[in-house]
N, C-alpha and C positions, 0 to 999 in steps of 0.2 A: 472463446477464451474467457477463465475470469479475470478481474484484475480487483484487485484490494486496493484499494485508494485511503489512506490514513487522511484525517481531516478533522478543521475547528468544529464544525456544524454536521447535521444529518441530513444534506442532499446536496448535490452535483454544485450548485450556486457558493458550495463551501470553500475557502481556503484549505490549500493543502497544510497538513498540520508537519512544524518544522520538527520536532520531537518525536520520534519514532514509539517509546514507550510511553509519554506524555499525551499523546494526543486521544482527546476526547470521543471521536469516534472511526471507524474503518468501515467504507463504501465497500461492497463487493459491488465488481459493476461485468455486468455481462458487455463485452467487447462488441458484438452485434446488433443488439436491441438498445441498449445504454440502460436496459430495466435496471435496477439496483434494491440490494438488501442494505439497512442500516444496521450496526452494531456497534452497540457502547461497547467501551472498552471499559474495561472491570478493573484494568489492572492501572490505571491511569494514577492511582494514589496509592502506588505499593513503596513500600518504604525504600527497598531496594531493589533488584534484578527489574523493571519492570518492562523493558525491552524485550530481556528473553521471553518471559510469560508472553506480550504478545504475539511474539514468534514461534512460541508454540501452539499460541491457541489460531493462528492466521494459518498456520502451517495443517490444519484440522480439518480446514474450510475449503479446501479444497482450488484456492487459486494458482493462479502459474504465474502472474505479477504481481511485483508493491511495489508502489510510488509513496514516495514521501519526501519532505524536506532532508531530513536529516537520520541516521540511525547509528547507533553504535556498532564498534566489533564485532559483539557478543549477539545481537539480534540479528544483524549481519550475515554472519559464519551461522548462523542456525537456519534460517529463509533460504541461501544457496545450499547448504547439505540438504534439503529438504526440496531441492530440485526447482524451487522459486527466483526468477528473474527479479533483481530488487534494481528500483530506478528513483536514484537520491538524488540531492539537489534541486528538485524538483518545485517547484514553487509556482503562487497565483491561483483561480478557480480550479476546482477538481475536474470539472468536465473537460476544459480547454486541455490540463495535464495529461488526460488519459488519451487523448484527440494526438499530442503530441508525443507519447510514450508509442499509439500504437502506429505514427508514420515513421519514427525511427524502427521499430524492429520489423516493417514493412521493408523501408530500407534495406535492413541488415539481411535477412531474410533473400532479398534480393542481389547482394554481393557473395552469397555463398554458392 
């Protein structure tokens, strides 16, 4: 599975970034291996919509989660029509978040 991890820094030891279209960079992180791509986020200084842009451009990349602190409606509602499982609130290092994104839907996963 992939998972996009929105974050302050570019690797695992990063804070999750509380800004969904704000945050400086997005981890794709392979669920199995924890290998990981970095990608700056382009759109971190758009004047407006910047949410959506990176919900479109994450939505490209091919993951099936995002974790992040926080995200708006509008990035939101683009991530789930686009078939992506979004996991907000989310806070603390990136690794430990994704360690804990993937025993809950293990969980869930399991009650079905």
């Amino acid at each position: 599975m992939k998972i996009g991890i929105l974050t302050e820094g570019d690797n695992l030891n990063s804070f999750v970034a509380e800004d969904f279209g704000r945050a400086p960079y997005f981890l794709i992180v392979d669920s199995d291996t924890f290998d990981y791509e970095v990608v700056e986020n382009e759109f971190k200084d758009a004047a407006e919509g910047a949410g959506m842009l990176v919900a479109d451009a994450i939505s490209e990349l091919g993951v099936d989660v995002i974790i992040v602190g926080g995200i708006g409606s509008h990035g939101y509602d683009r991530l789930t029509k686009a078939g992506i499982t979004v996991s907000f609130d989310e806070e603390g290092v990136a690794e430990e978040a994704v360690k804990r994104v993937l025993r809950r839907l293990e969980r869930m996963k399991k009650l079905r």
